[in-house]
C-alpha positions as CSV (number, residue, x, y, z in Angstrom):
1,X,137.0,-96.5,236.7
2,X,139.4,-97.0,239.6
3,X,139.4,-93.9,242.3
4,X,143.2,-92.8,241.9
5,X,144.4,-91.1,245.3
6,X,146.4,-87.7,244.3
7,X,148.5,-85.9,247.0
8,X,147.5,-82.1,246.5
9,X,151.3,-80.6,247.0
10,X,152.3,-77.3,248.4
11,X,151.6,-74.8,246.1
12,X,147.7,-76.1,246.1
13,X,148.2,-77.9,242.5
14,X,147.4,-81.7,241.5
15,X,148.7,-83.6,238.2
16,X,145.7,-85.5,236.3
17,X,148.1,-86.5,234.2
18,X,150.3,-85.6,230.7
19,X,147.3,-86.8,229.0
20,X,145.6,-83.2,230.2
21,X,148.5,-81.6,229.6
22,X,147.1,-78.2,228.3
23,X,143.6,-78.9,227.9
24,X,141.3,-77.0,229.7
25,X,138.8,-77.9,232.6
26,X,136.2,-76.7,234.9
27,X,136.3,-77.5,238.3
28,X,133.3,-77.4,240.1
29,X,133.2,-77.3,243.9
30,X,130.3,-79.6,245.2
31,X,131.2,-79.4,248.5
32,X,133.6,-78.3,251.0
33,X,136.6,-81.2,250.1
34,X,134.8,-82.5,247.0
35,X,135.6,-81.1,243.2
36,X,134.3,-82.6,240.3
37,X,136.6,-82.0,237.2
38,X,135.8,-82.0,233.8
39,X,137.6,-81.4,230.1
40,X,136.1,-78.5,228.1
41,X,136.4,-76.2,225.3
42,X,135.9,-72.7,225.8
43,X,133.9,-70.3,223.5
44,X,136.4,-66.4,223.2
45,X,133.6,-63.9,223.9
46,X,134.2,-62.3,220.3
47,X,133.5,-65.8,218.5
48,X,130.1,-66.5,220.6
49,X,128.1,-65.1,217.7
50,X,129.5,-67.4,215.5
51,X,127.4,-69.8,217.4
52,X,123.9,-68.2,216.9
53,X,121.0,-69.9,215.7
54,X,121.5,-67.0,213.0
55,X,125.0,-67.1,212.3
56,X,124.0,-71.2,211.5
57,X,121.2,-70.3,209.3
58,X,123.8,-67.9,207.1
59,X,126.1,-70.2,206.7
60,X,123.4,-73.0,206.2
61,X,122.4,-70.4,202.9
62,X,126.2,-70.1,201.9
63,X,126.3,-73.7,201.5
64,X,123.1,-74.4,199.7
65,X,123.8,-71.6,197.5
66,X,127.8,-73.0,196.8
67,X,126.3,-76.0,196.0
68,X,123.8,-75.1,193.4
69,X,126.2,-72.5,191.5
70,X,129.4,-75.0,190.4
71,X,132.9,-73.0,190.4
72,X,133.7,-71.0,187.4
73,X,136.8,-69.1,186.5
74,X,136.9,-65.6,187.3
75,X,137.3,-62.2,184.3
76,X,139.5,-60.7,187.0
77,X,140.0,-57.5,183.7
78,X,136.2,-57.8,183.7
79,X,136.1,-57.1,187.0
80,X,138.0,-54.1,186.9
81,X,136.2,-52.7,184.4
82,X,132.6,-52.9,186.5
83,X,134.7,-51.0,189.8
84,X,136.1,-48.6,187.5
85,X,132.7,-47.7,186.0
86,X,131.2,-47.3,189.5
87,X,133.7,-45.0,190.6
């Protein structure tokens, strides 16, 4: 890939381009003058435990489990009848 030669302009900031527009990268300094940039997607701290060997293995049982038991209509009145008789 060619090197590109970028001005960086007053208020510190370069443009990499509209086809980054809004992504997100990490910039890691390498040395004093030299950045390396790359793209990334970024994990919110309350959905990192949906990323758990554990979270993977209950969903990995929700699957196998939707897949043995085919879909079947639902007796919403009989329904009511078992939360009525718990009550």
């Amino acid at each position: 890939m060619p090197v590109e030669i970028k001005t960086v302009g007053a208020s510190g900031q370069i443009s990499l381009g509209k086809q980054y527009a809004g992504r997100t990268v990490t910039v890691d300094r390498v040395a004093e003058g030299v950045w390396t940039i790359k793209t990334a997607q970024v994990i919110p701290d309350d959905e990192l435990w949906l990323h758990t060997p554990e979270a993977r293995a209950s969903l990995d049982r929700a699957l196998d489990w939707s897949r043995s038991h085919p879909r079947s209509e639902t007796d919403l009145k009989a329904v009511a009848r078992k939360v009525r008789r718990k009550r």
